[in-house]
LOMAR-731872 format. One line per 8 residues: number of its first residue (from 1); their letters; for each residue x, y, z of N, C-alpha, C, O. Coordinates in steps of 0.1 Angstrom, whole numbers, plus 5000, padded with zeros to 4 digits. Atoms other than C-alpha are relative to their C-alpha. Layout:
N
NUM = a = X:Y:Z:X:Y:Z:X:Y:Z:X:Y:Z; ...
***
This chain:
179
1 = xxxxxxxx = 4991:4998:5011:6211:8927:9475:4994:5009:4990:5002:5015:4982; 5006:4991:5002:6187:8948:9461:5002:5017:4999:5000:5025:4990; 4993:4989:5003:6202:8977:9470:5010:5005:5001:5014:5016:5005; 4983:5003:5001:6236:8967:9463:4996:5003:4983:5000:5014:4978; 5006:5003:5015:6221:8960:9425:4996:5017:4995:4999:5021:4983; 5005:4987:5005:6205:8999:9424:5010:5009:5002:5011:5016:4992; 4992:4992:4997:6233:9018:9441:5015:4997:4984:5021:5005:4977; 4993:5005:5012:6254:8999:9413:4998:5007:4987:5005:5013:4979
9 = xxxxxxxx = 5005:4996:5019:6235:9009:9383:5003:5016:5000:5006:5024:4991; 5000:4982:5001:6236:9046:9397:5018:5005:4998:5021:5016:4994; 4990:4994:5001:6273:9046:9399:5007:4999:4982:5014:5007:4976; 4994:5003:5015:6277:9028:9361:4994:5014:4989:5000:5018:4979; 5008:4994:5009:6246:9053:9349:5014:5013:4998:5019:5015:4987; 4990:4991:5001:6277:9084:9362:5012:5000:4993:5016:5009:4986; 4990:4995:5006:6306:9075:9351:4999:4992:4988:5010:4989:4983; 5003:5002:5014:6290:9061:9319:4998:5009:4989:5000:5009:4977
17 = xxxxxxxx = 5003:4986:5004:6278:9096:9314:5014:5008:4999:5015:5018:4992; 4981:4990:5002:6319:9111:9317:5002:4994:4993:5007:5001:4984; 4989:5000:5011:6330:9087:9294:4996:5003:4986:5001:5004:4975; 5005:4995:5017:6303:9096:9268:5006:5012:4996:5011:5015:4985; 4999:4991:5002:6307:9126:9274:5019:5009:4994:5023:5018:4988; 4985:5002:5002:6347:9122:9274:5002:4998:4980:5010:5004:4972; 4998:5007:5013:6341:9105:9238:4998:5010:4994:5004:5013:4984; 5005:4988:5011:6322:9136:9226:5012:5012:4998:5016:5018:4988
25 = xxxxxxxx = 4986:4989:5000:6353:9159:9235:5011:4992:4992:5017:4999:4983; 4987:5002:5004:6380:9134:9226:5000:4990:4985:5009:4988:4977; 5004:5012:5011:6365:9109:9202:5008:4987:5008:5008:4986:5020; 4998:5011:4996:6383:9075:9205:5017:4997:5002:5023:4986:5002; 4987:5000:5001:6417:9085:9207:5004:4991:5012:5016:4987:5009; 4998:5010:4995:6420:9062:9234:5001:4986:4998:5009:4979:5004; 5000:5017:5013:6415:9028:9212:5022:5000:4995:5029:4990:4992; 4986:5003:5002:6456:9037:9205:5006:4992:5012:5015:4984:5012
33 = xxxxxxxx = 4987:5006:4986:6469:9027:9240:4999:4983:4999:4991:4976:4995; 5002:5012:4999:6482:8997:9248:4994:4994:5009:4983:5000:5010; 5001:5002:4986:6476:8978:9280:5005:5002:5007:5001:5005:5018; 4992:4991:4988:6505:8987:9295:4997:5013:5004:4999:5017:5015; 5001:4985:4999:6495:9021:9289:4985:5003:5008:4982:5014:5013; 5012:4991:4994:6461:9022:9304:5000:4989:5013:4991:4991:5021; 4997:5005:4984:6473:8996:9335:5009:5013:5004:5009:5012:5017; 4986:4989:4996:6500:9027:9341:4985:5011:5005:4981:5014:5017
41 = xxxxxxxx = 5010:4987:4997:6470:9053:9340:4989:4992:5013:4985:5001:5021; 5004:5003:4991:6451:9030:9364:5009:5005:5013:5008:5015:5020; 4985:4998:4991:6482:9029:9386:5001:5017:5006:5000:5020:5018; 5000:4988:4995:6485:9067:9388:4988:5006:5010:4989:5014:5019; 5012:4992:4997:6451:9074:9396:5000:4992:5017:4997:5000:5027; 4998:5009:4988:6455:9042:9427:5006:5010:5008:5000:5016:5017; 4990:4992:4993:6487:9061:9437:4998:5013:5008:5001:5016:5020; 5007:4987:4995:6472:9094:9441:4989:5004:5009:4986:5014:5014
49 = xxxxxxxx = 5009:5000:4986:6444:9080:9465:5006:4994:5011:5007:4995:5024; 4990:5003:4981:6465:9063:9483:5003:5011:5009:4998:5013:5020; 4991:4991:4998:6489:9093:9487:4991:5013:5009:4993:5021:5018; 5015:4990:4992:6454:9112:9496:4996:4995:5016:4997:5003:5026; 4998:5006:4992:6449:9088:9521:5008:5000:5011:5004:5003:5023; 4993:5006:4993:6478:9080:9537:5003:5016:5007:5003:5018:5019; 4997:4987:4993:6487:9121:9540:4984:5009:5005:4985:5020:5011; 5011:4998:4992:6450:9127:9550:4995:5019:4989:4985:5025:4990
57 = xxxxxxxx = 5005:4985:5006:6452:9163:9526:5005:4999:4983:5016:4995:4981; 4998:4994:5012:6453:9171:9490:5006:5014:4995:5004:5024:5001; 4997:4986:5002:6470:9199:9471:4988:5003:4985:4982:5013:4982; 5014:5001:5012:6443:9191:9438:4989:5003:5006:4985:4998:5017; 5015:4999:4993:6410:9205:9442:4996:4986:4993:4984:4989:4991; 5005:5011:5001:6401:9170:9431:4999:4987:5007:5009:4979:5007; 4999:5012:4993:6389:9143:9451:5007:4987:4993:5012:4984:4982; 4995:5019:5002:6395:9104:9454:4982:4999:4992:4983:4990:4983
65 = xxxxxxxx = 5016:5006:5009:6354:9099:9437:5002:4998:4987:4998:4990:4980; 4998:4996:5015:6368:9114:9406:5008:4989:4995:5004:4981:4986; 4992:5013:5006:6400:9090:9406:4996:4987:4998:5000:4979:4990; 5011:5016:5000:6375:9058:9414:4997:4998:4988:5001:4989:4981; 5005:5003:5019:6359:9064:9381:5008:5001:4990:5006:4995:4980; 4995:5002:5012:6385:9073:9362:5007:4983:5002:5010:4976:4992; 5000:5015:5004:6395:9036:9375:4992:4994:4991:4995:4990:4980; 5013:5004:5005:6362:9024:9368:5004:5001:4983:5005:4991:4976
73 = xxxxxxxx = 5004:5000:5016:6363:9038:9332:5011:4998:4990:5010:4995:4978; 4992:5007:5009:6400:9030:9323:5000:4985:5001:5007:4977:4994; 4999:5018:4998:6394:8992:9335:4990:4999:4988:4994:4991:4979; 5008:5004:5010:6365:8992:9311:5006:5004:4991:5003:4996:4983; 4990:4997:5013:6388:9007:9284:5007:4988:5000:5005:4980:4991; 4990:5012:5003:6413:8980:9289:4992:4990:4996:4996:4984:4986; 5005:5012:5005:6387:8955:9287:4991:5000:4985:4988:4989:4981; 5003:4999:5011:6372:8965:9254:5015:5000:4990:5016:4994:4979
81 = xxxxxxxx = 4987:5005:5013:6412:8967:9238:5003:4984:5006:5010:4978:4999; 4998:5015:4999:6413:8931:9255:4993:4998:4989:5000:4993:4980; 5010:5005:5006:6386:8925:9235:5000:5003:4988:4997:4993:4981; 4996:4995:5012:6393:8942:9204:5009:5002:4993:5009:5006:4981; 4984:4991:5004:6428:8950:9202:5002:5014:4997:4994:5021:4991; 4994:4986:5006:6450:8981:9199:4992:5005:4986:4988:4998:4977; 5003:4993:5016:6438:9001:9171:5011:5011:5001:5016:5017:5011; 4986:4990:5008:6464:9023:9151:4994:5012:4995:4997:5017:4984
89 = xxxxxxxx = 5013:4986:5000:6438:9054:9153:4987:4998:5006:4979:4988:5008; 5016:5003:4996:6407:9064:9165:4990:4993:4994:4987:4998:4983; 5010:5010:5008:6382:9041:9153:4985:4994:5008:4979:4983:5003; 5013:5001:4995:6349:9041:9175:4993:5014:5000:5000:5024:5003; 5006:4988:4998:6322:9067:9172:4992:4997:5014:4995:4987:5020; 5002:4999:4985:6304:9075:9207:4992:4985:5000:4996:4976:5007; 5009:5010:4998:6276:9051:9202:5004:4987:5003:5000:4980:5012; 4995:5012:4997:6296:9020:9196:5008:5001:5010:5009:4988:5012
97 = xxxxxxxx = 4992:4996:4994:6320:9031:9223:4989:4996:5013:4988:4987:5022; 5010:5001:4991:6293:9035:9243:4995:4989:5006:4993:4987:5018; 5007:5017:4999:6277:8999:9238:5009:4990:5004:5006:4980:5011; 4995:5010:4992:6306:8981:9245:5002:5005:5014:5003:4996:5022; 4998:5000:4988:6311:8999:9275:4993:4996:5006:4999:4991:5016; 5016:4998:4993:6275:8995:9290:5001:4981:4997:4994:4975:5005; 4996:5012:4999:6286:8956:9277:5005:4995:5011:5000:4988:5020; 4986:5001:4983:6316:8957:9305:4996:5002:5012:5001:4996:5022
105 = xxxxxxxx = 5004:4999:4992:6297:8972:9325:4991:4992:5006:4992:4991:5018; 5009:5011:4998:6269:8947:9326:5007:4985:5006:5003:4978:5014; 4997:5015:4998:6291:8917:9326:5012:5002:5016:5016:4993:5023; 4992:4996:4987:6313:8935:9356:4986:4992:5013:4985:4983:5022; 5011:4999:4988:6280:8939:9374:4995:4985:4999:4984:4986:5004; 5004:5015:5001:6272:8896:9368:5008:4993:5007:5006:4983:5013; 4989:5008:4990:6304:8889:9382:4999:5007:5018:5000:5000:5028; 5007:4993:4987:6294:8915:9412:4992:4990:5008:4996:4984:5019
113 = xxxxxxxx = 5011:5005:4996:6265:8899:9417:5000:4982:5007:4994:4975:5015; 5000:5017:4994:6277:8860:9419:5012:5002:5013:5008:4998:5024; 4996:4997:4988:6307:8872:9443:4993:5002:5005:4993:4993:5012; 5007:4995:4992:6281:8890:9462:4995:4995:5010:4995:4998:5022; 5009:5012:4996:6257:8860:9467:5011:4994:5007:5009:4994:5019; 4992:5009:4993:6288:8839:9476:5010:5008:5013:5018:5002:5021; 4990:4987:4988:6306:8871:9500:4992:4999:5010:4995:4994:5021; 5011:5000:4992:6274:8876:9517:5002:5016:5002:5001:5022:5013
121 = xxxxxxxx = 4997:4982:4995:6281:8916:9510:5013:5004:5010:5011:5013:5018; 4989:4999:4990:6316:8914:9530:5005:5008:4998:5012:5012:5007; 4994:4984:5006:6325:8947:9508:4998:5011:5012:5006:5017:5019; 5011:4990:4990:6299:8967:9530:5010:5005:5008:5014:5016:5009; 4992:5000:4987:6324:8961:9559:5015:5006:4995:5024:5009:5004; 4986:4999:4997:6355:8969:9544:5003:5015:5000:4993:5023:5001; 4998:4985:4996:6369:9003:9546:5008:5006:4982:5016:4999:4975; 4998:4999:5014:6374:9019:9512:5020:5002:4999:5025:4999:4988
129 = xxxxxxxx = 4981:5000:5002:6421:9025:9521:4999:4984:4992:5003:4982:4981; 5000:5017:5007:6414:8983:9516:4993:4999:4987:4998:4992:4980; 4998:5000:5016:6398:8988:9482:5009:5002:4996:5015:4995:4989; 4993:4994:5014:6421:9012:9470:5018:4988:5001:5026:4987:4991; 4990:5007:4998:6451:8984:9486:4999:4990:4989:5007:4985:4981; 5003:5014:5012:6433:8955:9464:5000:5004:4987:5003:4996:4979; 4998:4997:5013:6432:8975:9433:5014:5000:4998:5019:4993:4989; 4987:5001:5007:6467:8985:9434:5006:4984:5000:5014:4982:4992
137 = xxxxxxxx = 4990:5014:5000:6478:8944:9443:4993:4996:4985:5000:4988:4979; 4999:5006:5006:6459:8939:9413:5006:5005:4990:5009:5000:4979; 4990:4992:5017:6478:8963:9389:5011:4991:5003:5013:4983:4993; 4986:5005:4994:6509:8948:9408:4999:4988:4989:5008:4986:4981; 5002:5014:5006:6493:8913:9391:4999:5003:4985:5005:4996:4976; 4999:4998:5016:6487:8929:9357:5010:5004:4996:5014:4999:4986; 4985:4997:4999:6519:8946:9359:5009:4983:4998:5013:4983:4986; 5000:5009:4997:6533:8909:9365:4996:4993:4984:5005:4991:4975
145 = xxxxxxxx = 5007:5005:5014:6509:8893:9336:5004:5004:4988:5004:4997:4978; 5000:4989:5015:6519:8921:9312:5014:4992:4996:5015:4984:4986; 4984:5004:5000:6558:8912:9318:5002:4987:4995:5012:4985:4988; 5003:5013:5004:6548:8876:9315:4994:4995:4982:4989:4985:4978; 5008:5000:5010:6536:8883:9281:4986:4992:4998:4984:4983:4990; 5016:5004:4994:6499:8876:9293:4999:4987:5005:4988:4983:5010; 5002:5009:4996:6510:8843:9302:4998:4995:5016:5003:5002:5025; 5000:5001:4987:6500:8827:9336:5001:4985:5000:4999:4977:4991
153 = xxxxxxxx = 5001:5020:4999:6505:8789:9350:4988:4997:5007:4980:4988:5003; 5012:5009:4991:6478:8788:9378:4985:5010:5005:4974:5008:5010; 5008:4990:4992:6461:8822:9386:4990:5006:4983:4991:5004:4971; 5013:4991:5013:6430:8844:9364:5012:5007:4992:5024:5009:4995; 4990:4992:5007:6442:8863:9334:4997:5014:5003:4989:5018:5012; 5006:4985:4998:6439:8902:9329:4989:5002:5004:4986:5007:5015; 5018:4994:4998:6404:8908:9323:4994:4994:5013:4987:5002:5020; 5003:4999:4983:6398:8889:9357:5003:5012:5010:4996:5016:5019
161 = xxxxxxxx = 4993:4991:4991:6419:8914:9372:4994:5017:4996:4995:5027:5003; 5008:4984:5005:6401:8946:9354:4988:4998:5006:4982:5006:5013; 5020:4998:4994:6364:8935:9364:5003:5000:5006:4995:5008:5012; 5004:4998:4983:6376:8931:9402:5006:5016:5001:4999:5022:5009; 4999:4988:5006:6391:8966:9393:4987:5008:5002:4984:5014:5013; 5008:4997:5005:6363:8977:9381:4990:4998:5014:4986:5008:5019; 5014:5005:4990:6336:8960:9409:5011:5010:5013:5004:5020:5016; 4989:4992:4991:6365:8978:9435:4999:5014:5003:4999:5021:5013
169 = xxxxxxxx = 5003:4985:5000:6361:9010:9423:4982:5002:5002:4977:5009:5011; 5014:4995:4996:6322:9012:9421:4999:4999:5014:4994:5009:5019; 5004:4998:4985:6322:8997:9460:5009:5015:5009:5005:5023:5018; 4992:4991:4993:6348:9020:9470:4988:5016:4997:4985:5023:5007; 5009:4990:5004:6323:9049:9451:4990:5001:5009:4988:5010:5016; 5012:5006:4991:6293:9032:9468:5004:5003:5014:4995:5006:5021; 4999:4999:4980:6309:9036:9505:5004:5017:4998:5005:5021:5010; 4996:4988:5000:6320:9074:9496:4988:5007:4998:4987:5018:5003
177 = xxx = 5010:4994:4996:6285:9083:9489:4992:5000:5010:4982:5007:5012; 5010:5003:4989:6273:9067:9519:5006:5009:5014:5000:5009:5025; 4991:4998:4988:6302:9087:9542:4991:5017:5001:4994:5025:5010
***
């Protein structure tokens, strides 16, 4: 698990480094959306691997690695306005921005790590179309949640559904650098 645990940190160290780097271009204009709005921007990015997928060709010079992370980095956006709420303007400078992310990201990678122990690494085996299928069922579920106005009777709430998000995209990352 060891080098489940390093390959991990190398994918959080990359696209930790786009969204700083994102914050320095854009600042925090992101802190306005809602959740619907950055479950939708997930969604797009899902759709567009699938679509990559399923037609086997692109007309974007941009791969599916790119859209992983932009998973990756809007699930961790969602889970900091979980965590904070909307704001009505930009309102984080990089650094704090930064620190909760590298929070999300840590507490992603905890929840990683106890599925992992209890999976026995069953990721390894799967084929990254079956990531990108379990991410979209779980937009489908936040989708679902949202409409519910966050309520649920028996199943996880959101932020369950962003860290497996989240842990989805880095293996899916993880098996694309190994292909």
């Amino acid at each position: 698990m060891g080098k489940t645990s390093q390959q991990y940190d190398q994918v959080i160290e990359k696209s930790s480094s786009l969204f700083e780097k994102k914050m320095k271009d854009y600042g925090s204009a992101w802190r306005i959306l809602r959740l619907p709005s950055l479950t939708d921007q997930i969604f797009i990015k899902a759709q567009r691997i699938r679509s990559i997928e399923n037609k086997g060709v692109q007309k974007v010079d941009e791969g599916i690695a790119s859209e992983f992370i932009g998973i990756l980095n809007y699930s961790i956006m969602a889970l900091i306005q979980l965590e904070r709420g909307v704001a009505e303007q930009a309102d984080m400078n990089v650094e704090e921005a930064l620190k909760a992310y590298l929070h999300f990201a840590k507490e992603s990678k905890d929840l990683m790590e106890a599925k992992n122990h209890d999976y026995g690494e069953a990721w390894r085996e799967m084929r990254v179309s079956s990531l990108t299928d379990l991410i979209l069922q779980k937009l489908l579920r936040v989708k679902q949640i949202e409409d519910n106005k966050g309520k649920t009777l028996v199943s996880e709430g959101i932020d369950a559904n962003y860290f497996d998000m989240v842990n989805y995209a880095i293996f899916a990352l993880i098996h694309l650098e190994l292909e």
